[in-house]
C-alpha positions in Angstrom: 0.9 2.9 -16.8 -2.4 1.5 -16.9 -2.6 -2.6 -16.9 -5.6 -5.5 -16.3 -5.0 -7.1 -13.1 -6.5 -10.2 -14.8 -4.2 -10.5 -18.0 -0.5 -9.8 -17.0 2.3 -9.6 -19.5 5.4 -8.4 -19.8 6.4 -5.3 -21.1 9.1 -4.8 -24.1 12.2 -4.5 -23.3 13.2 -0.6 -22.6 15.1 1.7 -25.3 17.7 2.4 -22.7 19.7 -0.8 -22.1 21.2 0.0 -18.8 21.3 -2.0 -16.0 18.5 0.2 -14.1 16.0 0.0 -17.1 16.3 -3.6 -17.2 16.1 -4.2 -13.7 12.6 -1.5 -14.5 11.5 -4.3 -16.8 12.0 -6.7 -14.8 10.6 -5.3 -12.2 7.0 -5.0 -14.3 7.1 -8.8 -15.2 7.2 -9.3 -11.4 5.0 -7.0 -10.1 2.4 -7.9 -12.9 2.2 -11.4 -12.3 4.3 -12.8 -15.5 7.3 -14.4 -13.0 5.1 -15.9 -10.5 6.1 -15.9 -7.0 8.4 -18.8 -5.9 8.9 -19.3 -9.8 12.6 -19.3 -10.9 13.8 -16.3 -13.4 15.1 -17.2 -16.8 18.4 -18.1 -17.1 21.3 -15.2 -17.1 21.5 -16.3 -20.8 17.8 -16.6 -22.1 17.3 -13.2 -20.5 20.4 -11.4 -22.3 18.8 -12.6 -25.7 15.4 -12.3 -25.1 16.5 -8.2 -24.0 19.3 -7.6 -26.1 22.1 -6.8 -23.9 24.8 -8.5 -22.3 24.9 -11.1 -19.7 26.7 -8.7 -17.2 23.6 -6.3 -17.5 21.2 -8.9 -16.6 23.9 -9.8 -13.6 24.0 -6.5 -12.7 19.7 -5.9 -12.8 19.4 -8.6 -11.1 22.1 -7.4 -8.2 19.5 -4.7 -7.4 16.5 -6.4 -7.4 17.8 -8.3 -5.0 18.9 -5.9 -2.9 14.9 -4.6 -3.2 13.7 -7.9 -2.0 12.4 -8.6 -5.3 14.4 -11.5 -5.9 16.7 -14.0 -3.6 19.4 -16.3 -4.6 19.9 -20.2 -3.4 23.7 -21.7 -4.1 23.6 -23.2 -7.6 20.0 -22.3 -8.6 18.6 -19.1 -10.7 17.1 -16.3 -9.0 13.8 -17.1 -7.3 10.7 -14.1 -7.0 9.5 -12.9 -4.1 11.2 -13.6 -0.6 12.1 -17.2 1.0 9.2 -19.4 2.1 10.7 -19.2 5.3 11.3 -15.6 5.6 7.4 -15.2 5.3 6.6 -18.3 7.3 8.4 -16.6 10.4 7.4 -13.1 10.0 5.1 -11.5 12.3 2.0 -11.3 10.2 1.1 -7.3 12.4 4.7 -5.7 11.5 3.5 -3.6 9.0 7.7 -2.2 9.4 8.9 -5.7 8.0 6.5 -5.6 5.4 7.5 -1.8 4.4 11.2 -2.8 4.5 10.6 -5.5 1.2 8.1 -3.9 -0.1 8.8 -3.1 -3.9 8.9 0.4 -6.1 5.8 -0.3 -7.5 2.6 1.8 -6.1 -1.3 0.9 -6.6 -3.7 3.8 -7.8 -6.6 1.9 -7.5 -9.3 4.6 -9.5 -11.8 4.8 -12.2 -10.4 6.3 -15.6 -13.0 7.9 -16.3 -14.1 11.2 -17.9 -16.6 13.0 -20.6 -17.1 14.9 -23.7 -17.5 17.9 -22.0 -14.5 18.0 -19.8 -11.2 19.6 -20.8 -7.3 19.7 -20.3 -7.5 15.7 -19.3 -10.0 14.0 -16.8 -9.8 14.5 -13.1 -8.3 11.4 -12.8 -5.7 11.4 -15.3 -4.1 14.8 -13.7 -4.7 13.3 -10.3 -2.3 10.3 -12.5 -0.3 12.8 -13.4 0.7 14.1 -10.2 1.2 10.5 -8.2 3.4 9.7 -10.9 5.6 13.2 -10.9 5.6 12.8 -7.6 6.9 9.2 -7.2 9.5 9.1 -10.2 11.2 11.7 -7.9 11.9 9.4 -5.5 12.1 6.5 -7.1 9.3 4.6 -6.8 6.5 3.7 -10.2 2.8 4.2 -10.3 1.0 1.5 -11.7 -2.8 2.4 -12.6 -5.2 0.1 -11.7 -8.5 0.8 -13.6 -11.9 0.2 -12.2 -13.3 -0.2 -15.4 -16.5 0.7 -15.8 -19.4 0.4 -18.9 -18.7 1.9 -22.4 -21.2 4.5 -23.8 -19.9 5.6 -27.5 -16.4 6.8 -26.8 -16.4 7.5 -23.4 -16.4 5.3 -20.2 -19.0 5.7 -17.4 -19.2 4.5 -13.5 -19.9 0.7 -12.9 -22.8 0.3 -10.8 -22.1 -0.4 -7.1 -22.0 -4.1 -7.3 -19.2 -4.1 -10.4 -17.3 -1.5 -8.3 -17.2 -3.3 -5.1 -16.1 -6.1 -7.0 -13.5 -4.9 -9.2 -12.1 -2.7 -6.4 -11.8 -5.8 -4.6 -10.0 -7.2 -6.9 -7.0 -4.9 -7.5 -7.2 -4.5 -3.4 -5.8 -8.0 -3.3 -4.1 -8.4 -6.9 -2.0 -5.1 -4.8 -1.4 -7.7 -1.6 -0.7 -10.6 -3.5 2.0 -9.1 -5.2 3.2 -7.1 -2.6 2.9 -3.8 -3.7 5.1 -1.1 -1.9 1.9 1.3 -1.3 -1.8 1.8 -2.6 -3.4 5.3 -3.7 -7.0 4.4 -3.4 -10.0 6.0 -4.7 -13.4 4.5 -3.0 -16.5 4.3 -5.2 -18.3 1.3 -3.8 -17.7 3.2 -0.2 -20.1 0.9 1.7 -18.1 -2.1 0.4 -15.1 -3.7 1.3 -14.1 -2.5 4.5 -12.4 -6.1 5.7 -10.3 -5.9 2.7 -9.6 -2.0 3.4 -9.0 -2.1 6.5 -6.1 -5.6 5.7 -4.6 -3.3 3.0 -4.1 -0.7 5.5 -2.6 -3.0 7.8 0.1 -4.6 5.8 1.4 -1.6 3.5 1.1 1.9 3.1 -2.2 3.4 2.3 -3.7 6.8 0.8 -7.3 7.3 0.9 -8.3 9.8 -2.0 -11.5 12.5 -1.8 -13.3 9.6 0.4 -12.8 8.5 4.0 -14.7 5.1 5.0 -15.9 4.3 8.2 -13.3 3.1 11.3 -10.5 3.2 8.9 -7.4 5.0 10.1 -5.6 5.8 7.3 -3.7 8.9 5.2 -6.3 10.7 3.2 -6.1 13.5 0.8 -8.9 15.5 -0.2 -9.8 19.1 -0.5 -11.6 22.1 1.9 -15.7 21.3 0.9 -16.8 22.9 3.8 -15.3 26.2 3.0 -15.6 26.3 -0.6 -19.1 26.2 -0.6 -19.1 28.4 2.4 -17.5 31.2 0.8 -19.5 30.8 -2.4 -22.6 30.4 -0.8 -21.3 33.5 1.0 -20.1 35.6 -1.8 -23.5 35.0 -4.0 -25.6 36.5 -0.3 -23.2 39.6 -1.0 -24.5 40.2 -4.2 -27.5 40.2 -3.3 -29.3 37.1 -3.7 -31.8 35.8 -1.1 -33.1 32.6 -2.3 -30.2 30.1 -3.0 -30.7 26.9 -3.7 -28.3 23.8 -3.0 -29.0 20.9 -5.5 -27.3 18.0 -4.2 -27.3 14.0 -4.2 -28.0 12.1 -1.0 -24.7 10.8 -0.6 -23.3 9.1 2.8 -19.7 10.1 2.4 -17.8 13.5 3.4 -17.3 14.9 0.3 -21.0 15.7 -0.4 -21.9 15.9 3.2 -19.1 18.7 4.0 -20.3 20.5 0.7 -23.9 20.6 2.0 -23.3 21.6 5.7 -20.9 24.4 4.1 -24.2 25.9 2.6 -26.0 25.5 5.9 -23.1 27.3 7.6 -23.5 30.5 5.2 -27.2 30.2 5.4 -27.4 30.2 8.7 -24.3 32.6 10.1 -23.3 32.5 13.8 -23.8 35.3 15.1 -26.8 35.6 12.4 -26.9 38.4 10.3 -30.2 40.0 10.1 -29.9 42.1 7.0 -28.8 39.0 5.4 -31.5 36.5 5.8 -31.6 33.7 3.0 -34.0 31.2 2.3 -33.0 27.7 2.5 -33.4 26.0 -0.5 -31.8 22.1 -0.9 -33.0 20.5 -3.9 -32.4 16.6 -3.9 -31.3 15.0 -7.5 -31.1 11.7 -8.5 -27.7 9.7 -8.3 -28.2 9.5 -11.9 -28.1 13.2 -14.1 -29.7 11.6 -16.7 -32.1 10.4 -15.0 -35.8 12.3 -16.6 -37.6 12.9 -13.4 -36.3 15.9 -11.2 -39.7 16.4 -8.9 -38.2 18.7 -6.4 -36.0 21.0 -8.9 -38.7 21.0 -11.0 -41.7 22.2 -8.6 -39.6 24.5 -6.4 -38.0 26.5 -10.5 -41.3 26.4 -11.5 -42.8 28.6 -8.3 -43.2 32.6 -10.0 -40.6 34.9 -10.2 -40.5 36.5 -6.8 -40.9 32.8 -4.7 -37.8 30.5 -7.0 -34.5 30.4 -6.5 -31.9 33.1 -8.2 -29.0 31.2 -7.4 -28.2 28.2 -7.5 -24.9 26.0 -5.7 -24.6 22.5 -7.8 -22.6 19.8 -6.2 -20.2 19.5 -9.0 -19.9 20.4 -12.7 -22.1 17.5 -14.5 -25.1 18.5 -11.8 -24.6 21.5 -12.8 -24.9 20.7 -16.8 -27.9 18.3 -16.4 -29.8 21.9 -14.0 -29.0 24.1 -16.8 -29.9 22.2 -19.4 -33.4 21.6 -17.2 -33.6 25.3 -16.8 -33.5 26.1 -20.3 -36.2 23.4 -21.3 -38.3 25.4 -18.5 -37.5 28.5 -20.1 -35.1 30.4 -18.0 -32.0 31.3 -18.6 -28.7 31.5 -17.0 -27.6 33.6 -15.8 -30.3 36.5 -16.0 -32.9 33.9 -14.2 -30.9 31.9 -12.3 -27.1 32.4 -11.2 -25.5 29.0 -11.5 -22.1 27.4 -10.0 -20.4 23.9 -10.0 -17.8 21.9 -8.1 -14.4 20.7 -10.3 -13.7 22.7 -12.7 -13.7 19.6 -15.2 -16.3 20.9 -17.6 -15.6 24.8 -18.2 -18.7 25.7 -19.9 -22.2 24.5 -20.4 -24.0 23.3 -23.8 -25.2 26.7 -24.5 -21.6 27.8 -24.8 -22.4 29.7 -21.0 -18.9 29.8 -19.0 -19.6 27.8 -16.3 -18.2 29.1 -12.6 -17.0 26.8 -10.7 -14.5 25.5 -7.7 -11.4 24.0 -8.9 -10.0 21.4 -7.1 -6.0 21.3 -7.3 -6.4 17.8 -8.8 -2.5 17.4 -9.7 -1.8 18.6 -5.9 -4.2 16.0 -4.6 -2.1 13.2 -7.0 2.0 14.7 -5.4 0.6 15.1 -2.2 -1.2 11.4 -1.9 2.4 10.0 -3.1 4.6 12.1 -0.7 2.2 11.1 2.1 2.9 7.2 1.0 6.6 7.8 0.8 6.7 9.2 3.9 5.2 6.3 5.5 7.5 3.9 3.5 9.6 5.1 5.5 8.4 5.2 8.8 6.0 3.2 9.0 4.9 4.0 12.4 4.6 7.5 11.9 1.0 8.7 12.8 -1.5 8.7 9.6 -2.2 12.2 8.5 -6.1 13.8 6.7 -4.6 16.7 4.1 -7.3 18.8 2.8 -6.6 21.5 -0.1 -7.8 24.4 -1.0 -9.7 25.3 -3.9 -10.0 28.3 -6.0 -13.2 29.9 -7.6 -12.9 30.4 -11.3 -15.0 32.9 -12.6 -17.4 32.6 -16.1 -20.7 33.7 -17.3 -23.1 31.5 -15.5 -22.7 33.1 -12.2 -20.5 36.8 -11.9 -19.3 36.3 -8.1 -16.6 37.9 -6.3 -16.0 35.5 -3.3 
């Protein structure tokens, strides 16, 4: 489900005309703002004709969203959304268990949509989708996908710059609150933003941090094993043979990138050492931007003769990797007979030469059941300790770099 925090409206009524998919739709009319909070439900009547079934349906959805906190009931008055004024007036505003306890089936994934021409088998973020929502229908509970949004170029979406995503994730931070969310699958982009807000989500419901931790926030986070996988590539290439590796990287504060470079430094520099093995260290700063037409660094140290440049080369993740071939070929060198290159993902499986790209794949519909059975979990025990889950990832093998890690 993917919906505008901005624009709510209900959904059509549900082919099944049970009891539970009512009380689902009516759920989504809550949840997305259409029955405000404190506002009265239709009547038992206007409800059975505006979903086509009977009365004792509506009765009967109503019963269990109830019993969900959902909804509360005053002697001769409809059904009112959201809990009793004075319920909330007298609640400890630090129980984080009271707040679990009402908290609805709904869950937050707060995270760009996303993707490119050249990936394949669905985005990143659509399988990490995928997996939240397998995940949750199991037990009970809907995802409902918040999108960051982000500027349109041709078909395809691309990242918001740091001040729209601080400010739209902001938003859906507190459009979750506000409607009281049961839980919130997050996935930081503006990282240096919104910590306050972070840090109150945290507080008052469940929280899952995805691929990025932020600063003083103790919270459940799912990501995967950088500092090994680029380890054991870095490690498996120095096998073959290679001697002059380069890492080409963005200058990023957060742990993703910064455990992806200090696993190169690791092989590079082995302890105990390995003196038949000694590698030159080679990181190659990029711009944030892969489009962007000046490369200074890549392009002095590829452009050094034969026996000084790099044969190898480790790419922070798969579009890197792209915008370094592409470079390469402009320079005139090929891939792989000049320069051995891998990526990070495994969201774009070859490059625009037709070259099978090799790359790390991160388990991204593991990352998406594991985030939602860490949530659940906390659901229900809310004082359980917050847990950091990293996965592993696998190397997947294609023409741009033959390695057997």
């Amino acid at each position: 489900m993917r919906i505008d925090a901005s624009h709510p409206r209900p959904s059509a009524a549900p082919a099944a005309r049970t009891s539970e998919g009512i009380a689902e739709t009516l759920r989504e009319r809550i949840q997305t703002g259409f029955y405000k909070a404190q506002s009265s439900l239709p009547s038992e009547r206007d409800l059975s004709e505006d979903l086509h079934v009977h009365r004792r349906v509506i009765r009967k959805a109503i019963d269990d969203l109830a019993q969900e906190g959902l909804v509360y009931r005053r002697p001769n008055c409809r059904p009112i959304v959201g809990q009793p004024i004075a319920e909330e007036v007298h609640r400890p505003a630090a129980s984080t268990a009271s707040s679990t306890k009402r908290s609805s089936k709904f869950v937050a994934l707060i995270m760009w949509h996303g993707g490119g021409p050249l990936e394949s088998a669905g985005t990143a973020q659509s399988r990490i989708f995928w997996g939240v929502n397998h995940a949750l229908a199991k037990v009970g509970h809907h995802a409902v996908f918040l999108d960051l949004g982000g500027e349109t170029v041709g078909s395809y979406e691309v990242i918001g710059s740091a001040e729209d995503n601080a400010k739209r994730e902001a938003e859906h931070l507190q459009y979750a609150m506000d409607r009281k969310f049961g839980g919130v699958i997050f996935y930081p982009y503006a990282y240096m933003s919104n910590h306050g807000l972070i840090r109150e989500v945290s507080r008052r419901m469940p929280l899952v941090l995805l691929d990025r931790k932020i600063p003083g926030i103790q919270t459940n986070f799912v990501g995967v094993a950088n500092h090994q996988a680029i380890r054991d590539m870095t490690t498996a290439l120095i096998r073959q043979g290679h001697r002059r590796i380069a890492y080409v990287t963005r200058w990023e504060p957060i742990n993703s990138v910064q455990d992806r470079l200090q696993g190169y430094l690791n092989a590079i520099y082995p302890n105990p050492p390995d003196p038949e093995a000694i590698v030159q260290e080679m990181i190659l700063p990029v711009p944030l931007d892969n489009d962007a037409t000046s490369w200074p660094v890549v392009d002095a140290v590829f452009g050094l003769p034969a026996h000084q440049r790099p044969t190898a080369a480790i790419c922070v993740n798969d579009y890197t990797a792209v915008a370094l071939a592409e470079r390469l070929e402009r320079m005139g060198l090929s891939v792989p007979g000049d320069v051995a290159l891998t990526g990070f993902d495994n969201i774009i499986p070859a490059l625009p030469n037709g070259t099978g790209l090799t790359s790390m794949a991160q388990p991204f519909e593991e990352i998406g059941r594991v985030a939602a059975e860490l949530l659940d979990r906390q659901m229900h025990e809310p004082s359980r300790a917050r847990e950091e889950i990293e996965l592993p990832v696998r190397v997947v093998v294609r023409g741009s770099a033959f390695v057997a890690p």
